[in-house]
Every structure is written in C-alpha cells, then in structure tokens.
ChimeraX commands (.cxc) that place a marker at each C-alpha (Angstrom):
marker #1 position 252.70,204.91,37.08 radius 0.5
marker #1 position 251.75,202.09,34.74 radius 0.5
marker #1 position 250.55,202.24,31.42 radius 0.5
marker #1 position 247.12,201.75,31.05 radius 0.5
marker #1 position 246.46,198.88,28.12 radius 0.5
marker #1 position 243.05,199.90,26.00 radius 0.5
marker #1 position 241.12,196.99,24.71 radius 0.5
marker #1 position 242.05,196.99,21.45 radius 0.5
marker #1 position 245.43,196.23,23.22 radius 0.5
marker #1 position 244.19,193.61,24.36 radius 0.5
marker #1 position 242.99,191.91,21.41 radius 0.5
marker #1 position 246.10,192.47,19.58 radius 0.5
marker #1 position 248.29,191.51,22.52 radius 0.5
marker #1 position 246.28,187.67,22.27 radius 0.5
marker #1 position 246.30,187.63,18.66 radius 0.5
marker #1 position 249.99,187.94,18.51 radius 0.5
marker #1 position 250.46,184.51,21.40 radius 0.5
marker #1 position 247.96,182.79,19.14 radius 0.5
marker #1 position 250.09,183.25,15.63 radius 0.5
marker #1 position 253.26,182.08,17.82 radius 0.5
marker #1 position 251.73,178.98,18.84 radius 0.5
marker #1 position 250.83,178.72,15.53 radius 0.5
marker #1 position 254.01,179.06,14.10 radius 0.5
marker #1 position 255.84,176.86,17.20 radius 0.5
marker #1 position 253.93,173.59,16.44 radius 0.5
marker #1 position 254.70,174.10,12.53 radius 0.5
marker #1 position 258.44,173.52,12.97 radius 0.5
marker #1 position 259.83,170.23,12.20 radius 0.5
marker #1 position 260.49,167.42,15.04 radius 0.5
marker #1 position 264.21,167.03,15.38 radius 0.5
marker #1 position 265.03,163.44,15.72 radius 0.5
marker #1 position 268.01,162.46,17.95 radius 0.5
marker #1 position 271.30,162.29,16.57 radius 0.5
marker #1 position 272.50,158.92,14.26 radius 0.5
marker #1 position 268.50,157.85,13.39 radius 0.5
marker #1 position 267.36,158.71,9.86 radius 0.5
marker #1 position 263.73,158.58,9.02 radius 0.5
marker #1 position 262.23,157.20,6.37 radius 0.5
marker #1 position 259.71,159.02,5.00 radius 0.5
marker #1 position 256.62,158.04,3.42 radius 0.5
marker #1 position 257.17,154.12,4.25 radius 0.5
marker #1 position 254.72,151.89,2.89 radius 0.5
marker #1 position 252.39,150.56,5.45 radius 0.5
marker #1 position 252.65,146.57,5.61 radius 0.5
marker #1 position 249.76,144.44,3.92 radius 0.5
marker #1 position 249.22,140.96,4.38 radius 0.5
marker #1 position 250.03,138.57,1.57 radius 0.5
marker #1 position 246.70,137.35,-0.37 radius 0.5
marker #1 position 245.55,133.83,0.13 radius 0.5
marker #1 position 247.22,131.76,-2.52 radius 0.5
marker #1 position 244.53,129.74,-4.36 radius 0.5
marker #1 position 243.29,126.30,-3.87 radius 0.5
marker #1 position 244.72,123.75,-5.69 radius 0.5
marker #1 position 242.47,121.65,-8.39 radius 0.5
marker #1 position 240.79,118.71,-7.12 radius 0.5
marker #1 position 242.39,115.83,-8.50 radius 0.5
marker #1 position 241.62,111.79,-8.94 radius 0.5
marker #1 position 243.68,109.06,-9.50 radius 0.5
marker #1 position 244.33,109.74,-13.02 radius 0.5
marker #1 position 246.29,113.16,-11.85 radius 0.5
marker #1 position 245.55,116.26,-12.89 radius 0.5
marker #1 position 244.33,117.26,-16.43 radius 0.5
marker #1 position 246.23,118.26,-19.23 radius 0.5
marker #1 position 246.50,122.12,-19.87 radius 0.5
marker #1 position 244.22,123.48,-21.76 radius 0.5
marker #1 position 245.96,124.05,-25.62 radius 0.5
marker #1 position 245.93,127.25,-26.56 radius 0.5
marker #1 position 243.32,128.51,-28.84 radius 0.5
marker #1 position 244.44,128.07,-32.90 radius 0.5
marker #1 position 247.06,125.57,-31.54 radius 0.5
marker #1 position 245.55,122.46,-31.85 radius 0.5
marker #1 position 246.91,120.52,-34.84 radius 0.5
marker #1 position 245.59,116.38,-35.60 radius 0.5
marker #1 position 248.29,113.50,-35.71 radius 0.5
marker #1 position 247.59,111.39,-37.77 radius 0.5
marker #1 position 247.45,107.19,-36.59 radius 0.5
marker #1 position 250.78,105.57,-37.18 radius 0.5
marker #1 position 248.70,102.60,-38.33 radius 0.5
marker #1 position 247.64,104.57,-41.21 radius 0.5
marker #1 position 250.14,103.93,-44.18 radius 0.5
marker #1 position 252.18,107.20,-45.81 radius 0.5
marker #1 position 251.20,108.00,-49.27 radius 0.5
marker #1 position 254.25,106.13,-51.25 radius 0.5
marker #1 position 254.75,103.46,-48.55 radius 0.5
marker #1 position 253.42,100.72,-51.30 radius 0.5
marker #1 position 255.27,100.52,-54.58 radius 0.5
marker #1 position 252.68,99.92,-57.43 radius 0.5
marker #1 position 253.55,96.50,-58.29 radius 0.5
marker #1 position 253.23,94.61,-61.77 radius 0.5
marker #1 position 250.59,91.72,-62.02 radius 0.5
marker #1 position 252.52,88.38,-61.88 radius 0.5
marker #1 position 251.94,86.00,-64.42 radius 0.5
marker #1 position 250.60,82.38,-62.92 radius 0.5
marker #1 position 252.38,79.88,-62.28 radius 0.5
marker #1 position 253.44,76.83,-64.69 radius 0.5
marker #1 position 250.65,74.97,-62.75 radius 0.5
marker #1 position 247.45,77.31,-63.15 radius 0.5
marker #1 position 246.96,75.88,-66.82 radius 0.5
marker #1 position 246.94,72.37,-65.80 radius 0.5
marker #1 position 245.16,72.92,-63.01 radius 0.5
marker #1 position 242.00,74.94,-64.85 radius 0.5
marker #1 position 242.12,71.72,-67.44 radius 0.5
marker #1 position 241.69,69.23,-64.43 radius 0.5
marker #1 position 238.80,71.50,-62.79 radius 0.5
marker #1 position 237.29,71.29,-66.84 radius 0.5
marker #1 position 237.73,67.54,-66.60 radius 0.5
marker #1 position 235.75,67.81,-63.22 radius 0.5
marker #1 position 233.32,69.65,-64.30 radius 0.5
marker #1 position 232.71,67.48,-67.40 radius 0.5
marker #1 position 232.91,64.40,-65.17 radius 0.5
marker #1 position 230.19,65.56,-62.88 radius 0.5
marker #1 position 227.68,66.20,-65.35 radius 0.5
marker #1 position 228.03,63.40,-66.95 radius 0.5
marker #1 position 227.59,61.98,-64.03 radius 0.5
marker #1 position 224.38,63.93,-63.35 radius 0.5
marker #1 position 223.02,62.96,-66.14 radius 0.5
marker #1 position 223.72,58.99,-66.16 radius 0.5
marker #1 position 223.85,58.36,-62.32 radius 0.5
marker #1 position 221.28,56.23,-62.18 radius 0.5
marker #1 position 221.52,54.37,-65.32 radius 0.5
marker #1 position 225.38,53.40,-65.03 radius 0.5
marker #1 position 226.22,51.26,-62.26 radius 0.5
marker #1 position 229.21,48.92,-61.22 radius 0.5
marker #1 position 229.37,45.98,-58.80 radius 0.5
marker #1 position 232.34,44.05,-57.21 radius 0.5
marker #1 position 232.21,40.33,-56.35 radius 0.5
marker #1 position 234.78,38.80,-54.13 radius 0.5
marker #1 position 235.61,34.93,-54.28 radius 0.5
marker #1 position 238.41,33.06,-52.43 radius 0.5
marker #1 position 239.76,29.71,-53.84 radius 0.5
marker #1 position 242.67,29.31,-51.19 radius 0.5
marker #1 position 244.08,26.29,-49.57 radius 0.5
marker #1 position 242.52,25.47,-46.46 radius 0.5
marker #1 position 246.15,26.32,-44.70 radius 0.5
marker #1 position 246.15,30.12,-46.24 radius 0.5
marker #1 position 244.24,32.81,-43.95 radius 0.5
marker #1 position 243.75,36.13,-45.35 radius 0.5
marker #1 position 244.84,39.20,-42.67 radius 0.5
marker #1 position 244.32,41.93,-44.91 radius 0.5
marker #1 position 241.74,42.78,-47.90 radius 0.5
marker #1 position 241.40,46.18,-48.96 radius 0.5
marker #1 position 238.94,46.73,-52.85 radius 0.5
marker #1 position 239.41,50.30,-54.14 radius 0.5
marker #1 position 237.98,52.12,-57.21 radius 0.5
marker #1 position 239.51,54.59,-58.91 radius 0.5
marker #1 position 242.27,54.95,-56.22 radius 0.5
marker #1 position 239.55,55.64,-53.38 radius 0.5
marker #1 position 238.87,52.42,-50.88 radius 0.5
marker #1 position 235.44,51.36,-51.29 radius 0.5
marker #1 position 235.47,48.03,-49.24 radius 0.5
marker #1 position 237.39,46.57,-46.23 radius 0.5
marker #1 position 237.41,43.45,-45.46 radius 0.5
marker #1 position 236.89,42.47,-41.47 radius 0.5
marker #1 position 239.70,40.28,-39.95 radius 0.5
marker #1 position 239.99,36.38,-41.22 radius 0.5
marker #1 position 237.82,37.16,-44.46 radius 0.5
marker #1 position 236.70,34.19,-46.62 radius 0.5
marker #1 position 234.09,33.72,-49.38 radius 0.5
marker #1 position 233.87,30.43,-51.14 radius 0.5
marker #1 position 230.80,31.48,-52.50 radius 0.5
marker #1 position 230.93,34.80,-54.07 radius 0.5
marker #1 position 230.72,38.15,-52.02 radius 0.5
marker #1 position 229.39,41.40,-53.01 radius 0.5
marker #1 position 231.51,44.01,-51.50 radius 0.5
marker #1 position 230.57,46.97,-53.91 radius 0.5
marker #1 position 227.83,48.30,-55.95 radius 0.5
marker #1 position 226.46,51.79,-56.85 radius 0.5
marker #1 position 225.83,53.97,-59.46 radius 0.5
marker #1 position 229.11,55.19,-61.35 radius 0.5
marker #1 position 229.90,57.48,-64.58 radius 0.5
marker #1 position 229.95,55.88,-68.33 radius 0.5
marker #1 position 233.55,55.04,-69.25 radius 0.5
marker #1 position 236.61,54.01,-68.05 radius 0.5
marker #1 position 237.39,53.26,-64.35 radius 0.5
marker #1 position 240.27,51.62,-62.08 radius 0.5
marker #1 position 239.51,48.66,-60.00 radius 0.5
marker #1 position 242.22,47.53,-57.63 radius 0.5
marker #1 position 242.50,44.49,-54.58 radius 0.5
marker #1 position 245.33,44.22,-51.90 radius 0.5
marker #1 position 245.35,41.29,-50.21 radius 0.5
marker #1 position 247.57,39.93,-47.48 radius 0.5
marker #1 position 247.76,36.20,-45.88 radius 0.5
marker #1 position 249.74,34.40,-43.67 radius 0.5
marker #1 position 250.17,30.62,-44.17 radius 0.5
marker #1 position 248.57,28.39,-40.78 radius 0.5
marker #1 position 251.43,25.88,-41.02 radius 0.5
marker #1 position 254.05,28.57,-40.32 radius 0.5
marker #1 position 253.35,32.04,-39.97 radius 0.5
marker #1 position 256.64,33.45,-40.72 radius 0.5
marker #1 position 255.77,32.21,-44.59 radius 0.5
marker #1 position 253.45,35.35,-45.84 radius 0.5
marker #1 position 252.79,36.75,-49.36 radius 0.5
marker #1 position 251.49,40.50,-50.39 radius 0.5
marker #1 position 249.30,40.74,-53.96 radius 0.5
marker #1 position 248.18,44.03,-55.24 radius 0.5
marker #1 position 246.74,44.40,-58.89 radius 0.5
marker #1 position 244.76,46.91,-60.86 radius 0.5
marker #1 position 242.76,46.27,-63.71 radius 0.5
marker #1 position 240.61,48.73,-66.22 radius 0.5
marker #1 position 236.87,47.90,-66.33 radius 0.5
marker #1 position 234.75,49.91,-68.91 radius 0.5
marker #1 position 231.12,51.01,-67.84 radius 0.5
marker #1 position 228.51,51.26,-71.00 radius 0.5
marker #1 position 226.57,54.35,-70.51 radius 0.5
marker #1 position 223.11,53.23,-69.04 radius 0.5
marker #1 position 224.36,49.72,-68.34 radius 0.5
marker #1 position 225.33,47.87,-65.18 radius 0.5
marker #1 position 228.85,45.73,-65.13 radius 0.5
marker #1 position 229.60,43.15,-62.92 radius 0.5
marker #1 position 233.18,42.15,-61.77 radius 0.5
marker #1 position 233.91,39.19,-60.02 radius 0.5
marker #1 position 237.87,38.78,-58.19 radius 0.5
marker #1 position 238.86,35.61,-57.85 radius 0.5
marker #1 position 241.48,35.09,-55.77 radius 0.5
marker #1 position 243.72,31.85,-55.21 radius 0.5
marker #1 position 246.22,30.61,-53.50 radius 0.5
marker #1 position 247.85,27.05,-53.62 radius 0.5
marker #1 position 251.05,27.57,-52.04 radius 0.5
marker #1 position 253.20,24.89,-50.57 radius 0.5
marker #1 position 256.13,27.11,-49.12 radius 0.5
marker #1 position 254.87,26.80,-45.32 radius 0.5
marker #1 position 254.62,22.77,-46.28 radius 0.5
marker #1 position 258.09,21.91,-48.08 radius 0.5
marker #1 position 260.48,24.22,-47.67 radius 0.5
marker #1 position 261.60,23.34,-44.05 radius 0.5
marker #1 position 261.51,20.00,-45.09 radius 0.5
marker #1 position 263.70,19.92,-48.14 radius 0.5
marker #1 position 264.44,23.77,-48.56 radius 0.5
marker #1 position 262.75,24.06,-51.39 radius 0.5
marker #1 position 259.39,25.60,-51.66 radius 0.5
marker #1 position 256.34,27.18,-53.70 radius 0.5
marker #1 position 254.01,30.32,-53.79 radius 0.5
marker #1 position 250.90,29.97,-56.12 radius 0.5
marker #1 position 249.40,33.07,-55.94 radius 0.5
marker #1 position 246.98,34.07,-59.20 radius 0.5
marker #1 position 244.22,37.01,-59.73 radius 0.5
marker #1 position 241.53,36.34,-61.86 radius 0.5
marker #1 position 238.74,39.53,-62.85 radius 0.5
marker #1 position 235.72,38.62,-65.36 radius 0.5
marker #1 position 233.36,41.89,-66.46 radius 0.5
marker #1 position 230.00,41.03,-67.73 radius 0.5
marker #1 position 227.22,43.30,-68.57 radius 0.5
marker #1 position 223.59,42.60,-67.10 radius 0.5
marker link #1:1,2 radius 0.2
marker link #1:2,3 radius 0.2
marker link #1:3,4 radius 0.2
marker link #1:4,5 radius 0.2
marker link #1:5,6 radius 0.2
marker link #1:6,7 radius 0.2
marker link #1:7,8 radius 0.2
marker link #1:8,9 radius 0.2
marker link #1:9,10 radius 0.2
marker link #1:10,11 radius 0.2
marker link #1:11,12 radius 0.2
marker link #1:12,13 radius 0.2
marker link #1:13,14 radius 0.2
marker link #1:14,15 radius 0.2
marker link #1:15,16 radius 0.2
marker link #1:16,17 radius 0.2
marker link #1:17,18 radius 0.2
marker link #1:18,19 radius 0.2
marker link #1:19,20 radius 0.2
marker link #1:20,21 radius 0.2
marker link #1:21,22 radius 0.2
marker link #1:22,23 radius 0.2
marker link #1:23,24 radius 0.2
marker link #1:24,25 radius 0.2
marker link #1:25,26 radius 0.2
marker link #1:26,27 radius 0.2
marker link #1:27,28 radius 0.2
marker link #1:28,29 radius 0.2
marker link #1:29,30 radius 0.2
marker link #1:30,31 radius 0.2
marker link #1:31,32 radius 0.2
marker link #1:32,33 radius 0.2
marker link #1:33,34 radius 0.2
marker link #1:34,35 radius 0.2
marker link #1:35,36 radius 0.2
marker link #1:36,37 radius 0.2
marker link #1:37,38 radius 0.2
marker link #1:38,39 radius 0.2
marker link #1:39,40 radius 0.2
marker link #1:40,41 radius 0.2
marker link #1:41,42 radius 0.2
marker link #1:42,43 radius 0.2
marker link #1:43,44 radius 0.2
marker link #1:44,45 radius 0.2
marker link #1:45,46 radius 0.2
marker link #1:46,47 radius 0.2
marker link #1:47,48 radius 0.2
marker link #1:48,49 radius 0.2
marker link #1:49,50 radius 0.2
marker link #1:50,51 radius 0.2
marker link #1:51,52 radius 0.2
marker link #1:52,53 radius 0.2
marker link #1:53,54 radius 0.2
marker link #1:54,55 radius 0.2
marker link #1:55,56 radius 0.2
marker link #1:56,57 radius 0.2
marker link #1:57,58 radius 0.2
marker link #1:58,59 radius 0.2
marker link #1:59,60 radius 0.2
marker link #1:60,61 radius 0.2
marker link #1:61,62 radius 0.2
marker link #1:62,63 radius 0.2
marker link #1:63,64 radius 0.2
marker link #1:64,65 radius 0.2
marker link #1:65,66 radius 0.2
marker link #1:66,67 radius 0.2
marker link #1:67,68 radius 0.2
marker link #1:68,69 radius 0.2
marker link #1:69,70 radius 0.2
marker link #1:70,71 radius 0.2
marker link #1:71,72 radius 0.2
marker link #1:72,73 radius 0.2
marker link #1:73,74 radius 0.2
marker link #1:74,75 radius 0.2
marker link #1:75,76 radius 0.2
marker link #1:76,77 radius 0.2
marker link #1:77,78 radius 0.2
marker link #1:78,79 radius 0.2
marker link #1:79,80 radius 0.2
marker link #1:80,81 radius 0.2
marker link #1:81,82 radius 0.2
marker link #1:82,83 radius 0.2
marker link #1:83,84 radius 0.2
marker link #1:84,85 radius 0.2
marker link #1:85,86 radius 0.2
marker link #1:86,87 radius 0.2
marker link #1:87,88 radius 0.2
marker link #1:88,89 radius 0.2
marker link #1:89,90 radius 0.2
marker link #1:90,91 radius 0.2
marker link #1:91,92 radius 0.2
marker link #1:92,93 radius 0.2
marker link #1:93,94 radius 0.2
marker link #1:94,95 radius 0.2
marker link #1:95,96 radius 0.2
marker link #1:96,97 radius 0.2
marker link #1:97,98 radius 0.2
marker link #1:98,99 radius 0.2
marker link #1:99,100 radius 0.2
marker link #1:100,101 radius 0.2
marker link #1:101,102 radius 0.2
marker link #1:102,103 radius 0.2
marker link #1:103,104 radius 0.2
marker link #1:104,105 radius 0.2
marker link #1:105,106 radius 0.2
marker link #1:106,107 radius 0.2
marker link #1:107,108 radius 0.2
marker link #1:108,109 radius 0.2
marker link #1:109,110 radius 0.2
marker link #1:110,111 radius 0.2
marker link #1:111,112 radius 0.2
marker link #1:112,113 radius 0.2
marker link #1:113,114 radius 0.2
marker link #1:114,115 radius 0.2
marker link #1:115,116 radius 0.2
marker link #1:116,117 radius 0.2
marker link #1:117,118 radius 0.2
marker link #1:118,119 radius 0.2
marker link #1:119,120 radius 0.2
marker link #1:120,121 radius 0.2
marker link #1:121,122 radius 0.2
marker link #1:122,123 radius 0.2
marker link #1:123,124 radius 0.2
marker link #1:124,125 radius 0.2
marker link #1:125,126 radius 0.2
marker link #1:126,127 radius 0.2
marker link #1:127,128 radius 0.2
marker link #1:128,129 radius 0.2
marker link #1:129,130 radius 0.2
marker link #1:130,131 radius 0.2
marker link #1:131,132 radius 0.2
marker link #1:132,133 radius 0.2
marker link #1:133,134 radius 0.2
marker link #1:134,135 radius 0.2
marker link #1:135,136 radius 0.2
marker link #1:136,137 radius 0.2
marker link #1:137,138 radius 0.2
marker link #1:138,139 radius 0.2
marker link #1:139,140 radius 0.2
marker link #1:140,141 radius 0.2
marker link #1:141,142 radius 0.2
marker link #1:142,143 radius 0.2
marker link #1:143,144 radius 0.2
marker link #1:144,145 radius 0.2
marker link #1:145,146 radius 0.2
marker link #1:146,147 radius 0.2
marker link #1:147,148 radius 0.2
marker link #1:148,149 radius 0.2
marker link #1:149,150 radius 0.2
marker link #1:150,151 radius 0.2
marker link #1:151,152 radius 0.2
marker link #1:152,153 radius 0.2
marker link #1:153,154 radius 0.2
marker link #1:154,155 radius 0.2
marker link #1:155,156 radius 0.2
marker link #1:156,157 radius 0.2
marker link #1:157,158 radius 0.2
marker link #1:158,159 radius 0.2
marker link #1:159,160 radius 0.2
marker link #1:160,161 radius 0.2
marker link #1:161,162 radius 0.2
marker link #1:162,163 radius 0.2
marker link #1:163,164 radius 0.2
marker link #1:164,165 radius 0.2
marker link #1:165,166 radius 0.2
marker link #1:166,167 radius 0.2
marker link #1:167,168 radius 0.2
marker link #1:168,169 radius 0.2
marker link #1:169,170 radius 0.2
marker link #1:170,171 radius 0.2
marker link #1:171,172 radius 0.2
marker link #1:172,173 radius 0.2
marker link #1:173,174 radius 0.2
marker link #1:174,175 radius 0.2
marker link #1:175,176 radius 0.2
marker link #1:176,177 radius 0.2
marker link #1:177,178 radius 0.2
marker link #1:178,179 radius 0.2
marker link #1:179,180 radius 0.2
marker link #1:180,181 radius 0.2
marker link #1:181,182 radius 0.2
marker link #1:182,183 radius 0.2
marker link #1:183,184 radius 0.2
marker link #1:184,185 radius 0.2
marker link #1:185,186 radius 0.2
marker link #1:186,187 radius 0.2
marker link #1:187,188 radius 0.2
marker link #1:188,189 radius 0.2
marker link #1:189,190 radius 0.2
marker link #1:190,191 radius 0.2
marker link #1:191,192 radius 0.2
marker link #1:192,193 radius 0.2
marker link #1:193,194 radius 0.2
marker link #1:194,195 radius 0.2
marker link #1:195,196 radius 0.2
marker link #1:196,197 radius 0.2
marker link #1:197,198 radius 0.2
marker link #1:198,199 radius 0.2
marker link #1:199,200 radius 0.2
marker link #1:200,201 radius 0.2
marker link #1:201,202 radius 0.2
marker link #1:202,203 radius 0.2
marker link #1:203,204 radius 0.2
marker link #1:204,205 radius 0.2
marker link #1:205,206 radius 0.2
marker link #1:206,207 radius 0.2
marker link #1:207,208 radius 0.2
marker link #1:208,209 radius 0.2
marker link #1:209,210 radius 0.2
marker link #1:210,211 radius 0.2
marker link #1:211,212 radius 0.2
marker link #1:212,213 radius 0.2
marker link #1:213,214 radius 0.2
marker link #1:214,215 radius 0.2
marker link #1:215,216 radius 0.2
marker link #1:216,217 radius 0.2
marker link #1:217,218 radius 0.2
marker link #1:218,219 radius 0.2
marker link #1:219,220 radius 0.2
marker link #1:220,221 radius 0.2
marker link #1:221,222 radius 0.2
marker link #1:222,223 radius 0.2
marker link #1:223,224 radius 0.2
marker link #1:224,225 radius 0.2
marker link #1:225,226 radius 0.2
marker link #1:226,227 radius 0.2
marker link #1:227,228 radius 0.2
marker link #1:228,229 radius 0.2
marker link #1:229,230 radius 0.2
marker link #1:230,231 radius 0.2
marker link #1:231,232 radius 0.2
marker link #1:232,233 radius 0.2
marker link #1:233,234 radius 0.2
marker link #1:234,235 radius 0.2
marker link #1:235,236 radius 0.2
marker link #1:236,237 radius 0.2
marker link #1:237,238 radius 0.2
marker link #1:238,239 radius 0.2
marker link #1:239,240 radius 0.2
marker link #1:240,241 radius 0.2
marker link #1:241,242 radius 0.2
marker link #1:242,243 radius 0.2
view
C-alpha cells in the first residue's frame, strides 16, 4: 500500500528541488586541466586620437612659449659695458695751434681792412714787351701775392702797353711776380726762363699802377753756331706810380 503524500508534502517536497538548483548553479565552473584564468582582466580600450599637429609656415614652428617669471632682457652687444672707455686726460694742442690762431688773427684783420678800403685801394698791372723781333714768348704767367691773376694766350706780344690786371686790393704791402718763357725763331733749341718778384706798396685809398717791361736782346740763336760764342740779354724793368 503506498503512502499517501498530504499537500503540505507537496509543497515542501518542491521547495527542497528548488534550494538544490539553487545551490547547483552557485558552484564554481571547473576549468580544464593546465588553463589558468585570469580574473578580473581589464577590458581593452582603444588608444585616444593623438592631437593634431600646429599649423606651420615657412618660418617653422614658433618658439615655446617662456615660462611665466622667466623672461629676463639681453642687453645689445652694440651697447658699450660700463668701464669699456678709460676717462682720458685732455691733450694739450699741438706746436702748430698757436701759429695757426695768429694766421686766422692776421686773416681776420686782413679782411676787414679790406672791407673797409675795398673800393678805395686799387692796383693795376701793365705788360710791355721790348724783344727782338727773333724772340717769341711761349709762356707768360702775372701773379699777385702768390695767386695767378693773368695768363697770357699763346705767342703774346705788346709793344704798346697791356693791361692784364686791375681791381680793388687791401692798403699795404703786396707781391707782384712775372714768369716768362721764349724760344728764339732762329733756332729753337736756344730758350731762356725769367721769373722775378718785386714788392709794390698800395696807399690806403689810392690806386698804383705797375708797368713790366720786359726785354730781350739776345744774340745766342745768331752767333753762337757761328763762332761758339754767344749772348742772352734778358732784363726786367717794374715802375709804381700813384694816380
């Protein structure tokens, strides 16, 4: 005879399969033998993008950025250090500064004086030539005071007398000088060179005249291939007057 199962039985009886399925699938899964697992493995991520370069031109890329508080001025080498000049002593002037402030004085005294008087002082220069009709004259030059005032053109002659110069001048005391050159017709290897100076004194407020005379009566071109024995004549002659 079989037992007869009551419903609270029943209950119990289903109860109990239910906590051993329970209890079944909370048992650890037993790998096979030689495999270890890893637990808790991190899960793979992709790598992040890396960033975009900086745009760039044909001057390359800028210069990093200084840190902040780091940026110190240099100074321009062209700039000169502190002690790089030595304090140095005033020189005393040369031997030549006195004499040259005394001939800037002497200027300056000159040209006032020459303000003043310029057009009451005055000088002119007369040329006359008393050569022999065989002598030509190839050079003249008439200077004043060591400055050329006059030149004479080529093949110069003045029988009568020439004025060559004449203009207002300082008071006093001046230098009048004549170089002449000439060349003899009969033979032109026979030439002769004169150069003279002479003083001529201006009166303040006056006008001077000086006449040159030159002259030349030379025989050297004439006698000396003849009978080797020859002559130059040559004579200067100046006369001042005042007018």
């Amino acid at each position: 005879m079989k037992p007869k199962i009551t419903p609270l039985g029943r209950v119990l009886f289903a109860l109990a399969i239910v906590l051993l399925a329970l209890a079944a699938t909370a048992q650890p899964r037993k790998d096979k033998p030689g495999k270890k697992v890893e637990a808790d493995a991190p899960v793979a991520t992709e790598p992040a993008p890396a960033a975009a370069p900086a745009a760039t031109d044909d001057l390359g890329a800028p210069p990093p950025k200084p840190a902040p508080g780091s940026e110190k001025v240099t100074p321009s080498p062209l700039n000169p250090a502190a002690n790089e000049f030595a304090e140095a002593k005033p020189r005393p002037p040369p031997e030549s500064y006195d004499k040259l402030m005394g001939e800037i004085a002497a200027l300056r005294g000159r040209v006032a004086a020459l303000t003043t008087t310029l057009f009451s002082s005055k000088l002119r220069v007369e040329i006359e030539t008393d050569d022999h009709d065989a002598a030509r004259i190839t050079k003249l030059v008439v200077t004043l005071d060591d400055g050329v005032v006059y030149v004479a053109p080529a093949r110069f002659s003045a029988e009568d007398a020439k004025v060559v110069y004449e203009h207002a001048v300082a008071p006093g005391h001046h230098v009048l000088g004549v170089e002449v050159e000439r060349t003899d017709a009969r033979g032109r290897e026979y030439q002769s060179w004169q150069a003279t100076k002479t003083s001529i004194v201006v009166p303040e407020g006056k006008r001077v005249v000086a006449r040159v005379v030159i002259e030349d009566d030379s025989d050297m071109a004439k006698d000396f291939p003849e009978d080797q024995d020859g002559t130059y004549e040559l004579n200067f002659k100046v006369r001042a007057r005042v007018q």
